[in-house]
C-alpha positions in Angstrom: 53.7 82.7 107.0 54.7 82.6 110.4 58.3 83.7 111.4 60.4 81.0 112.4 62.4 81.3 116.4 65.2 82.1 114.4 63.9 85.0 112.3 62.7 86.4 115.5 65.7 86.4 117.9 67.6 87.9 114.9 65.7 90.7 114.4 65.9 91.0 118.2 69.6 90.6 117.9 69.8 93.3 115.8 67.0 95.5 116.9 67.0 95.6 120.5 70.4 93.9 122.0 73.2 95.4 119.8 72.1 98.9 119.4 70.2 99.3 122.5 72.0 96.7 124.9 75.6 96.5 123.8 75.2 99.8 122.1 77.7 99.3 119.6 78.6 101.2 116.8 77.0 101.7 113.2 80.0 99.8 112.0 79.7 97.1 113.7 76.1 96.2 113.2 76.6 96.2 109.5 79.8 94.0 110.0 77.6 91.9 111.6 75.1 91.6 109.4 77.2 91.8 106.5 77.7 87.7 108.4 74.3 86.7 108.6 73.5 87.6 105.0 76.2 85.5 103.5 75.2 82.6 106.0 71.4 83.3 104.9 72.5 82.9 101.4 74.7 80.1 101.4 71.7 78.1 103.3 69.8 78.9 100.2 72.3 78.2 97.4 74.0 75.1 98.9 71.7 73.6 101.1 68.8 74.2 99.3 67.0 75.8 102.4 65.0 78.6 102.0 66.1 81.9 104.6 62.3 81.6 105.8 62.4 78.1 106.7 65.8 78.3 109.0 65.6 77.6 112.7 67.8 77.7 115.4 67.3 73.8 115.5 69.1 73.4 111.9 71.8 76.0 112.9 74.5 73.8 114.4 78.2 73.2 114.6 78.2 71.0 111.3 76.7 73.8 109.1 78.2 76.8 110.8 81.6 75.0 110.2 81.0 73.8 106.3 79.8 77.6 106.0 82.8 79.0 107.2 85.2 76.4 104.9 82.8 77.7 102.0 84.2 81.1 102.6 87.7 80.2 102.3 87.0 77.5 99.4 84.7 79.0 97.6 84.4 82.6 98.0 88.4 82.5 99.0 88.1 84.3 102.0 91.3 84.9 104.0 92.1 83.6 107.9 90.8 87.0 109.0 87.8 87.5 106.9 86.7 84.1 108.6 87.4 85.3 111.6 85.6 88.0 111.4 82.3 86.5 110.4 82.5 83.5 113.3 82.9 86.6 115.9 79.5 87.7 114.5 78.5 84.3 114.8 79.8 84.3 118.4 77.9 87.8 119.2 74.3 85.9 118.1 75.2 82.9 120.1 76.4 84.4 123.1 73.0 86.7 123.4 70.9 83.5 122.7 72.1 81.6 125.5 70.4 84.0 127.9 67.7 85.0 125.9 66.7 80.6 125.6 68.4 78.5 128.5 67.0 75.4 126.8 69.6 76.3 124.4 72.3 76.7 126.5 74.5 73.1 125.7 74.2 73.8 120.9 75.1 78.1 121.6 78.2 76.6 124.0 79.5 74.4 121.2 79.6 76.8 119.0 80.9 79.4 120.9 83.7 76.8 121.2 84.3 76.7 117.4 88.2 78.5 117.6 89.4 81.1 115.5 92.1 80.6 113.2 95.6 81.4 114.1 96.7 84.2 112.2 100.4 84.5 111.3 101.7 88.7 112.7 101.9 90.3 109.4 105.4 92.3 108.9 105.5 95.5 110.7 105.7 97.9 107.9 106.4 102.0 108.3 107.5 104.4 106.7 110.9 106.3 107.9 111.1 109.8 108.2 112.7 110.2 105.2 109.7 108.9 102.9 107.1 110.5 105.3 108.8 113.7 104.7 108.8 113.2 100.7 105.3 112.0 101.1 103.7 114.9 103.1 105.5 117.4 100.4 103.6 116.4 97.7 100.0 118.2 97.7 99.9 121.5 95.8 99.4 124.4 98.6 98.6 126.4 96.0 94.7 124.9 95.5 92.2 124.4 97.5 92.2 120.6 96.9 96.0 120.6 97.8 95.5 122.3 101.1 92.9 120.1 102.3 94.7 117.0 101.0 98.0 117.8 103.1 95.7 118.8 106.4 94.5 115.3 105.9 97.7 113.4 105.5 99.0 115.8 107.8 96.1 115.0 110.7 96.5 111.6 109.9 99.5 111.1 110.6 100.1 113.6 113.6 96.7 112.1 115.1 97.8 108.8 114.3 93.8 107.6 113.7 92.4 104.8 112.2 91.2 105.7 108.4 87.4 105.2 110.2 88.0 107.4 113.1 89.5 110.1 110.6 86.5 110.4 108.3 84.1 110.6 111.0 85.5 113.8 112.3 83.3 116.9 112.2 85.2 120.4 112.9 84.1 120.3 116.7 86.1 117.6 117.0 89.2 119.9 116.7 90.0 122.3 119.0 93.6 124.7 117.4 93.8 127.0 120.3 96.8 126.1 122.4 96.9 123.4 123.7 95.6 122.2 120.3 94.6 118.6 120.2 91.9 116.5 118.3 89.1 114.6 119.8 89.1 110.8 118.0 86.3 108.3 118.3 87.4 105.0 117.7 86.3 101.1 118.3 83.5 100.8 120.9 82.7 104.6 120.1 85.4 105.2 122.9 86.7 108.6 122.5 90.3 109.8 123.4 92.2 112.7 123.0 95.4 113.5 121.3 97.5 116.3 121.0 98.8 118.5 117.7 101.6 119.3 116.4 102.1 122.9 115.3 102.5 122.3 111.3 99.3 119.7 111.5 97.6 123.2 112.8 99.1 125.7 110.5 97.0 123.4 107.8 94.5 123.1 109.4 93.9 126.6 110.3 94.9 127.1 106.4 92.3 124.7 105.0 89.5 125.9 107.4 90.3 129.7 106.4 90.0 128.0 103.0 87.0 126.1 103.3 84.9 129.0 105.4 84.5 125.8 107.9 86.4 128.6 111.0 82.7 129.6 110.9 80.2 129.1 114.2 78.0 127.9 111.9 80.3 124.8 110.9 80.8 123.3 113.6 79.2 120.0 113.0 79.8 119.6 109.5 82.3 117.2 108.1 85.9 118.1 108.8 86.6 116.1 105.3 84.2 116.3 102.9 83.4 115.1 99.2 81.7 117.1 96.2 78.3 116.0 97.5 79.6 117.8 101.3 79.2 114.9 102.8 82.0 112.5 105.2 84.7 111.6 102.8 84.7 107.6 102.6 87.4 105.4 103.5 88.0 105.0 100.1 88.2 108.2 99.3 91.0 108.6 101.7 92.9 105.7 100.6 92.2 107.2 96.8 94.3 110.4 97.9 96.8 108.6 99.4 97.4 106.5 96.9 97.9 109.6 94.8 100.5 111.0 96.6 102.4 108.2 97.1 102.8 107.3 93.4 104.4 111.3 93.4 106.4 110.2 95.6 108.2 107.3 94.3 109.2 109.4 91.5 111.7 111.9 94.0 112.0 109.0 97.2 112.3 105.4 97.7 109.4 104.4 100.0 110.4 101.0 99.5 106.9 99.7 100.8 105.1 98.4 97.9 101.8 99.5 99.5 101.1 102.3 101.4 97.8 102.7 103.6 96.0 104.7 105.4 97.0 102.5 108.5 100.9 102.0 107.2 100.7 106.0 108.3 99.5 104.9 112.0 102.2 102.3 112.6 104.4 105.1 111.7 103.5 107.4 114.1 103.7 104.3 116.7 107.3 103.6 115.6 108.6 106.9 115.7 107.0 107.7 119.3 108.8 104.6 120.2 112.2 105.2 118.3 111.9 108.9 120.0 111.8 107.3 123.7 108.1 107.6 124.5 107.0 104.7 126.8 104.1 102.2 125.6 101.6 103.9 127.7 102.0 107.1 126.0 101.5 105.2 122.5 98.8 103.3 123.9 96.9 106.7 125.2 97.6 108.4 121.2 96.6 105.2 119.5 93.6 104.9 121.4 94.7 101.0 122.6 92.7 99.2 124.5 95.0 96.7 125.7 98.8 97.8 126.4 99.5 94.6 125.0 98.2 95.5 121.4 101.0 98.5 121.8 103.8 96.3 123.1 103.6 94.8 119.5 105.1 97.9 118.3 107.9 97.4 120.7 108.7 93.8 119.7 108.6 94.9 116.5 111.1 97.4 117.1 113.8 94.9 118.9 113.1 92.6 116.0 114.3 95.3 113.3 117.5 96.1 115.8 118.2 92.3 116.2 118.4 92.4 112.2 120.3 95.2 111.9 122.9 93.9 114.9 122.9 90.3 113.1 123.7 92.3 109.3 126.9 94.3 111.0 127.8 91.3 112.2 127.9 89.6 109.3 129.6 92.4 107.5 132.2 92.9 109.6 135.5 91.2 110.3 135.7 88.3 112.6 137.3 89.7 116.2 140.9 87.8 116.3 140.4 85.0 119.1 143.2 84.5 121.3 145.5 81.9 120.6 146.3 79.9 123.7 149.3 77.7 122.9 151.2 81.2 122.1 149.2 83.0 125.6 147.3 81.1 128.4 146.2 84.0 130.0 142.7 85.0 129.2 143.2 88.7 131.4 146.3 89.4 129.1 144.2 88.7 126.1 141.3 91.2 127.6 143.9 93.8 128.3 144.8 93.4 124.6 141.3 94.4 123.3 
């Protein structure tokens, strides 16, 4: 059977242009794909149309649109998920336009298909209290406890994304002073961030440990699993997870969940609480954009407004001057 146009420019898509034109990450590609094999499927289950027999002709706003309600109807999808698989959608679109000018006016339309507002979900963190309570609960006396507080411990310090944290290999880490850690995050950009000198106690602890101080290790995984392979995202999550239910036994963490990114908005708030200007978040975070770190910021002035608007509440009204007994509004200041 011969491949249809849009069989072709997919495997393009995917073969040539993202990997070798964009060159994007690993990640991303599968996110991507993960799209075009739930559009390729709902073509077959509820249009009845095989994935051999789709063309770039029968691909247009009225399908792509009843595909993405079917995610949130049927497969219950959430604003972002759906968000996330137009953007693939976009990515295809926005390479075919170049790739097939006589195409130009259908990939424009639906490039023009929105995104859904998405409310800000509430900026949770964890004060220094619970971190404290939560760092303090792997046993240092094993070898599983040691690595499990480097990790928390790196985590946190670092302040990485879950995915930047399990893709670390031991060459990533450099211990002698200054001792820093190199991340590399969305867009396989790489920054650099500094380490505090607990986070490298552990860390010189678990490598001592795990014979992974050798010259020999330097490009294994800094985290590992039983197999001695990258620990997953799950896995990290898993640990986490552990510790925190340990914790709620001895501290109030009042979040109901903890993640492995509840730990990076911590690190954002405290650097922010401690002084440190946005660009100095935005350079440890790894930011693109200062404006995704100024939501940290607004976050914070939100939390004081509260906390102003509560003792206000609380405490007892100011006595207001009464002006038939004293006219004079500098006598009544003078009085305060």
């Amino acid at each position: 059977m011969k491949p249809t146009d849009f069989a072709i420019r997919l495997t393009q898509f995917f073969g040539e242009y993202l990997p070798a034109q964009r060159d994007v990450s690993t990640n991303t590609i599968k996110a991507y794909r993960d799209a075009f094999m739930l559009l390729l499927r709902y073509c077959r289950d509820q249009c009845s149309l095989a994935p051999e027999k789709v063309t770039l002709d029968l691909l247009d706003v009225p399908l792509l649109l009843a595909f993405l309600d079917y995610l949130q109807t049927a497969r219950n999808c959430c604003a972002r998920t759906r968000n996330h698989r137009l953007s693939a959608l976009h990515a295809f679109f926005r390479y075919l336009q170049t790739e097939d000018p006589d195409r130009i006016l259908k990939c424009q339309q639906i490039l023009a298909i929105p995104l859904q507002r998405i409310a800000a979900p509430p900026m949770h963190y964890l004060s220094r209290e619970s971190l404290t309570a939560l760092l303090a609960q792997p046993d240092m006396t094993s070898r599983r406890g040691l690595r499990d507080a480097a990790l928390l411990s790196l985590l946190y310090d670092s302040g990485a994304r879950v995915q930047e944290l399990v893709d670390l290999c031991v060459r990533d880490l450099r211990l002698d002073a200054p001792a820093q850690i190199r991340l590399t995050g969305k867009g396989r950009k790489t920054h650099i961030v500094p380490l505090l000198s607990n986070t490298v106690d552990l860390l010189e602890g678990y490598l001592r440990e795990h014979q992974l101080n050798r010259t020999d290790r330097v490009d294994s995984p800094l985290f590992f699993n039983q197999r001695g392979e990258h620990l997953s995202r799950s896995g990290v999550r898993y640990i986490l997870e552990k510790y925190t239910m340990q914790a709620r036994k001895t501290a109030d963490l009042l979040l109901t969940s903890v993640t492995p990114h509840t730990l990076r908005r911590s690190k954002a708030m405290h650097l922010l609480q401690a002084g440190n200007p946005a660009t100095v978040i935005q350079a440890i975070l790894g930011h693109a954009d200062i404006r995704t770190t100024n939501i940290y910021a607004q976050a914070d002035i939100e939390m004081k407004r509260r906390a102003l608007e509560k003792a206000a509440s609380t405490a007892s009204p100011m006595a207001l001057p009464s002006w038939q007994e004293d006219k004079s509004l500098m006598n009544w200041l003078h009085s305060l």
